[in-house]
C-alpha positions in Angstrom: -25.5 9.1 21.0 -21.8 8.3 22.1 -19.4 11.2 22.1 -16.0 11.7 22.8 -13.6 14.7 24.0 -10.7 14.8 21.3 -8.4 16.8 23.1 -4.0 17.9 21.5 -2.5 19.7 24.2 0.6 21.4 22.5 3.0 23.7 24.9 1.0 27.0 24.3 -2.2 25.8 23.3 -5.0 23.3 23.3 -7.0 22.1 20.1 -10.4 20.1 20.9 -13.0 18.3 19.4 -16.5 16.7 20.5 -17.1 13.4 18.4 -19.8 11.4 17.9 -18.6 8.5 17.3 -21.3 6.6 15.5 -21.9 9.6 13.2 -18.0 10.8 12.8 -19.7 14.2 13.0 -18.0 16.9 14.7 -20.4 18.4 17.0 -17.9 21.2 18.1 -14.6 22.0 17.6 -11.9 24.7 19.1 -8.4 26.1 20.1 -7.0 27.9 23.0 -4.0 29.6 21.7 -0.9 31.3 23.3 -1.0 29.9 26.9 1.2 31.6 29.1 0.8 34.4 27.4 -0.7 38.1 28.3 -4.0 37.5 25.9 -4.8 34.3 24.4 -7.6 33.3 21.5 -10.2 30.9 22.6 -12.1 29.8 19.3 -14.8 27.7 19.4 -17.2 26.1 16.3 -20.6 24.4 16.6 -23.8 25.0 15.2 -22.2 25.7 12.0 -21.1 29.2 14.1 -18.0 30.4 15.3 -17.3 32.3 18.3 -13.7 34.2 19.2 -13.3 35.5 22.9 -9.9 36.8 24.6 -8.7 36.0 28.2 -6.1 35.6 30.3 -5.1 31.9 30.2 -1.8 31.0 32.3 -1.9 27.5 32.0 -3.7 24.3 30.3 -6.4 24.0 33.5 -7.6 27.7 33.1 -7.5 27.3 29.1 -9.7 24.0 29.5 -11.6 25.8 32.1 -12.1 28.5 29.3 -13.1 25.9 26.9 -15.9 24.8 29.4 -17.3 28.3 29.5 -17.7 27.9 25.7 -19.4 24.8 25.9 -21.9 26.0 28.4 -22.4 29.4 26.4 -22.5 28.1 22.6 -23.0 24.4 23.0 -23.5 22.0 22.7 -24.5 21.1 26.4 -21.9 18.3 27.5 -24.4 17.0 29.9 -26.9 16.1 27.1 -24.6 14.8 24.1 -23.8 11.0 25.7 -20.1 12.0 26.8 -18.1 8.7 27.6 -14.8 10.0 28.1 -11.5 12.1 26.7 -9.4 10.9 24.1 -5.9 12.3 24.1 -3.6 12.3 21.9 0.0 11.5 23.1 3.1 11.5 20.9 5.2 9.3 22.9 4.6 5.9 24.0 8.1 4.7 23.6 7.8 0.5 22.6 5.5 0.0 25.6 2.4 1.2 24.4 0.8 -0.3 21.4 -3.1 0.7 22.0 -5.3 2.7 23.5 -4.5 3.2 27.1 -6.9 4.3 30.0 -4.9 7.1 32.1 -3.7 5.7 35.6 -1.2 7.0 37.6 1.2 4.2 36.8 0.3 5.1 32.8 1.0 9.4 33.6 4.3 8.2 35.2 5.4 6.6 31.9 4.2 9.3 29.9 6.3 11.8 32.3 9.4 9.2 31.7 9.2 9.1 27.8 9.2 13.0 28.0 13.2 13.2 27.1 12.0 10.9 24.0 9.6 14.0 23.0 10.9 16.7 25.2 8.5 19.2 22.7 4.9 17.1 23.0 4.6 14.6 25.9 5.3 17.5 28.6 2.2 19.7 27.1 0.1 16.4 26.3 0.5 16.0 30.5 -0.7 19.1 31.0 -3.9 18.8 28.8 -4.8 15.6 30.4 -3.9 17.4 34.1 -5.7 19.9 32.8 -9.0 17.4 31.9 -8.8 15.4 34.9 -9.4 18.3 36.7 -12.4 19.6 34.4 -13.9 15.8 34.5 -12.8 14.1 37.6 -15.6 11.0 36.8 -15.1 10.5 33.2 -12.2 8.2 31.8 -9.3 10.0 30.3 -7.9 7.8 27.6 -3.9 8.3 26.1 -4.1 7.7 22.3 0.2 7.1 21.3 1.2 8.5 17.7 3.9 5.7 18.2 0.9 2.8 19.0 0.4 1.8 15.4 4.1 1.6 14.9 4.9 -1.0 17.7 4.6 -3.6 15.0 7.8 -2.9 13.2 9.9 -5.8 12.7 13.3 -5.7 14.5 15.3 -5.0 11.4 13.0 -2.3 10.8 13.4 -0.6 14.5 16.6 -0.7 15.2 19.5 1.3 14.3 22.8 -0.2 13.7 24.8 2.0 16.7 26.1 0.0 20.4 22.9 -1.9 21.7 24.0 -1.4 25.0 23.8 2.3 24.7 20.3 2.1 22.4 18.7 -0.1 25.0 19.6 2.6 28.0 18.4 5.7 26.2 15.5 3.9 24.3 17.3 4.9 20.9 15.4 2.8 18.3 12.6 4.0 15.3 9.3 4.6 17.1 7.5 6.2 14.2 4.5 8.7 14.3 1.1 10.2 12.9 0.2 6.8 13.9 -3.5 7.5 14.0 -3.3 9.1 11.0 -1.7 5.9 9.1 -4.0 3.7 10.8 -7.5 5.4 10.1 -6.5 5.9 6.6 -5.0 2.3 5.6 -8.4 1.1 6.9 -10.2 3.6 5.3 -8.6 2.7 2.0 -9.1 -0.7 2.1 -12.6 -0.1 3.1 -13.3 1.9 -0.2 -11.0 -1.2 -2.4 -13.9 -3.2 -1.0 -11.3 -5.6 0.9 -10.5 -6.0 4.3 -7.7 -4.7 5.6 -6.1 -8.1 6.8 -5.8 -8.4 3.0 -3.9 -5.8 1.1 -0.8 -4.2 1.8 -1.5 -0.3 1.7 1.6 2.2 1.3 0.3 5.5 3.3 1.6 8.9 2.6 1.1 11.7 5.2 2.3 14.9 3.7 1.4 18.4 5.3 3.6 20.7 7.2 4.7 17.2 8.9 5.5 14.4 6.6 5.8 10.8 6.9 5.6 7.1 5.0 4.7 4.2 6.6 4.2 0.5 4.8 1.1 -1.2 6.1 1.3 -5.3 5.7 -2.5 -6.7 6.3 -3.4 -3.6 8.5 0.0 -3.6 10.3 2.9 -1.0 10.0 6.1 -2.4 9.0 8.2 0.3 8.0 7.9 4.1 8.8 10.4 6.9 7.6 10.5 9.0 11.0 12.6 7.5 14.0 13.5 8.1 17.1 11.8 11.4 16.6 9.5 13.4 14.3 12.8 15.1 12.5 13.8 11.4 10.6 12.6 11.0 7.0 11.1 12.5 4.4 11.4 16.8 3.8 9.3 18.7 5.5 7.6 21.8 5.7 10.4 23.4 8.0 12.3 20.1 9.1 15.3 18.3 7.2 14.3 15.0 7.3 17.1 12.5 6.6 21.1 14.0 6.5 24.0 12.8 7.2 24.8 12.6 10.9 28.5 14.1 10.5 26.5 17.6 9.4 26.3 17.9 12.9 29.9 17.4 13.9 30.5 20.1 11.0 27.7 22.8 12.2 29.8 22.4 15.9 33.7 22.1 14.7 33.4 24.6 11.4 30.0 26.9 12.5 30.5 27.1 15.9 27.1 26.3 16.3 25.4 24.8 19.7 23.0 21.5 19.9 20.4 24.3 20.9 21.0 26.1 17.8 21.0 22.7 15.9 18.1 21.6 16.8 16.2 24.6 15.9 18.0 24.7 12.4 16.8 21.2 11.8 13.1 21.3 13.4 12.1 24.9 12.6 14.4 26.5 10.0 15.0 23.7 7.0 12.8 21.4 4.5 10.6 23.4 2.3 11.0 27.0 4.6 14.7 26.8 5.1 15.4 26.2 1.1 12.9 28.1 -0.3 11.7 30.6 2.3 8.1 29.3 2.6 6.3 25.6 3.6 3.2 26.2 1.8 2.9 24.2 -1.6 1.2 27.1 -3.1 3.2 30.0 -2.8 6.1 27.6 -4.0 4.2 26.5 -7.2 3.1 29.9 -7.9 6.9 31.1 -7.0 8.4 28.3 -9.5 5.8 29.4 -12.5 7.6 33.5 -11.9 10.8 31.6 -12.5 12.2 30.9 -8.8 15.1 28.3 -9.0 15.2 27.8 -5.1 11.7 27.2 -5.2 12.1 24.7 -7.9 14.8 23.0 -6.4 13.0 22.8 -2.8 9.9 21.2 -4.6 12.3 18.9 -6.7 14.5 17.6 -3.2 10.8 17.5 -1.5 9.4 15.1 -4.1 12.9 13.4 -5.3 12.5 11.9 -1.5 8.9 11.2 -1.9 9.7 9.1 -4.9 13.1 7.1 -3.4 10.8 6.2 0.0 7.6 4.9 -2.7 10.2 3.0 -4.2 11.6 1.2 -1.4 8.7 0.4 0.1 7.3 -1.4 -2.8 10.6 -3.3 -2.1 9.9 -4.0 1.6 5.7 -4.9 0.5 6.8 -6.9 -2.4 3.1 -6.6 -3.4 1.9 -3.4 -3.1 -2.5 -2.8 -3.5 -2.7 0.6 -3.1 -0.9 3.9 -2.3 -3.0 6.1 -0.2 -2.1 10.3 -0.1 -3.3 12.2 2.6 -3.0 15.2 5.0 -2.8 18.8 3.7 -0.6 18.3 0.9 -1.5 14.8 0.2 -5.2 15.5 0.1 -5.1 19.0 -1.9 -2.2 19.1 -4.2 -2.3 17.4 -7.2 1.0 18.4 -8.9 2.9 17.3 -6.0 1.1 13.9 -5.9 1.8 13.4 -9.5 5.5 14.5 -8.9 5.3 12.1 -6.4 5.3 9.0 -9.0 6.6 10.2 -11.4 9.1 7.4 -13.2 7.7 4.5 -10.5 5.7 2.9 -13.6 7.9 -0.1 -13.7 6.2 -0.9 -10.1 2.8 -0.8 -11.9 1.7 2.5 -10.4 0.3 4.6 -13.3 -1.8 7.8 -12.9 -5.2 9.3 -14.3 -4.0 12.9 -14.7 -7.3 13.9 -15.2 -9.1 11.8 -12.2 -5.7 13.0 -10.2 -6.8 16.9 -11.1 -10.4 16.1 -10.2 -10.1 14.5 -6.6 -12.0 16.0 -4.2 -12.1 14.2 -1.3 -11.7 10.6 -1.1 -11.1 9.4 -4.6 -9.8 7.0 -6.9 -7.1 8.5 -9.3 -5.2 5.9 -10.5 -5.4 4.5 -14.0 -7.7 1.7 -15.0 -4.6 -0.4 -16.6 -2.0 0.2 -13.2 -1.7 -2.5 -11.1 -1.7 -0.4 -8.1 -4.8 1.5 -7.2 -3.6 5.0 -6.4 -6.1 7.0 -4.1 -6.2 10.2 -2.2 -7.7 9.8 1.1 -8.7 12.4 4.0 -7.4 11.8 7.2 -8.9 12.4 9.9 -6.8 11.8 13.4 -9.7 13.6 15.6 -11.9 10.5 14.7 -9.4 8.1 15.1 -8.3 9.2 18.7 -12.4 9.3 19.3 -12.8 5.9 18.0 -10.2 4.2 19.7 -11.3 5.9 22.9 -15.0 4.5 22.8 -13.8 1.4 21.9 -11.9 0.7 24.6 -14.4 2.7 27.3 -16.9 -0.1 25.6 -14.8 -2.9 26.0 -14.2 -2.4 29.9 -18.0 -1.9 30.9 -19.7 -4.5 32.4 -22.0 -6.8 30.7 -25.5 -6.3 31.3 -28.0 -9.9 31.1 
């Protein structure tokens, strides 16, 4: 058995996984939520149980620490499971980082320096692997970049048409993210087309409470819809995705409102929450069936963008094998899927509305006439990061005669 340490530091908690990597299985899986604060949740699954305690957790090394204390009381025991390192995951590896990456000093350093790139994630993903170096000082501690999958994007494709000078001193350029996520299912997809991925060009759409498109050309990205940070793209479950830049100018000049106060309109109180007054797909359906027009509207601009970004990257592919849903949304909603492609027939995408109402799990749901196979696809980001973490550990032992 080969097992991994999935661990997603955010700023007031810690989600973790234990996978074994030859199985996919997860053999445990928890959170530490509200760090910092005077009681935080520690949840922790395995043996098909799950366990809730409440402590005092200050910071990421005491919720880790806590984490431990799980593992030793509930299992599975860490010293008997083939552990061969931590996988993190790390939002932020600016255009430097296009794979896995064992943790040095030198690497931590960068991390620290792409931090005003992801002011929200890289700071907390330092203090989880702080955190982990501390709780496994002889194991390898492994960075896993959202951006990685994305450092393929062609020029034309990266760069944004404001003064180079400026964009090459504050790193301003499309770095894309839910890499892993884009990267385990395109292969995945291909895998269940029967063809390898060098072969077909896969477009991959992520939609949950984050959303985002990414065109996949022979198993690389070349195109993504978010940029320079998460906030670029398609609607979201409480961010904008794409606006006009000038709204900005107007919030300051005519609202009187601060960047501060902009930033949390766009990240926290637009998309789906800020038209509608909710992010979950459900309570919008159910709200447009009782006859709620903002509902119906936020589903209509939500998918209306899904459709023009489909569209466009059928332009950029030119040849397009297979479009791949995934994520909360992508996985579980069918009308929103279907919503999704609605009018995009003239690219040869046609759907089985009846295979598309049936999916459960990974599935087929396209047509047997359309051109494009049309699939729904689980994602799964844990596996990914474990994946590219053994892989790596793997490649750098040494070779035994």
């Amino acid at each position: 058995m080969e097992t991994v340490l999935v661990i997603n530091a955010g700023s007031s908690s810690i989600k973790y996984q234990l996978v074994d990597v030859d199985t996919r299985e997860a053999l445990a899986s928890g959170i530490v939520e509200r760090i910092g604060e005077a009681i935080s949740p520690l949840t922790h699954k395995a043996h098909g149980e799950k366990h809730s305690v409440e402590a005092h957790v200050p910071d990421h090394t005491t919720g880790l620490r806590g984490v431990l204390k799980l593992f030793e009381k509930y299992g599975p025991d860490l010293s008997q499971v083939g552990l061969v390192g931590v996988g993190h995951r790390v939002v932020q590896g600016a255009d430097e980082y296009s794979h896995a990456t064992v943790i040095t000093p030198e690497v931590l350093a960068k991390i620290v320096e792409f931090s005003p790139l992801a002011p929200l994630h890289n700071p907390a993903n330092i203090q989880g692997i702080e955190a982990a170096r501390a709780a496994f000082p002889a194991l390898p501690q492994v960075a896993v970049f959202d951006t990685a999958f994305h450092a393929t994007l062609p020029p034309e494709a990266y760069t944004y048409a404001i003064d180079p000078g400026l964009a090459k001193e504050f790193r301003i350029r499309r770095y894309g993210f839910h890499g892993t996520s884009h990267q385990y299912v395109s292969r995945e997809t291909a895998k269940a087309m029967g063809r390898p991925v060098e072969d077909v060009n896969i477009i991959t759409v992520h939609i949950g409470s984050g959303c985002s498109m990414a065109a996949v050309r022979g198993g690389h990205s070349v195109e993504t819809s978010m940029g320079l940070t998460p906030l670029e793209g398609l609607v979201m479950g409480s961010r904008c995705g794409d606006l006009d830049p000038a709204i900005v100018f107007h919030l300051v000049r005519e609202a009187g409102l601060d960047i501060d106060q902009i930033d949390t309109l766009f990240n926290k109180k637009s998309g789906l929450l800020g038209m509608c007054g909710s992010l979950d797909v459900r309570d919008i359906h159910k709200a447009i069936g009782e006859g709620d027009p903002a509902a119906k509207l936020a589903f209509d601009v939500f998918t209306h963008r899904l459709r023009q970004y489909i569209g466009g990257y059928c332009a950029q592919l030119g040849r397009v094998d297979a479009i791949a849903f995934t994520a909360g949304i992508g996985e579980n909603d069918p009308i929103s899927r279907a919503a999704a492609l609605r009018g995009l027939e003239v690219f040869g995408i046609e759907l089985d509305q009846d295979k598309n109402q049936a999916a459960r799990g990974a599935a087929l749901i396209s047509a047997d006439s359309s051109r494009t196979q049309v699939w729904v696809m689980p994602t799964n980001e844990e596996y990914e990061i474990a994946h590219q973490t053994a892989e790596l550990i793997d490649s750098l032992a040494p070779a035994t005669v």
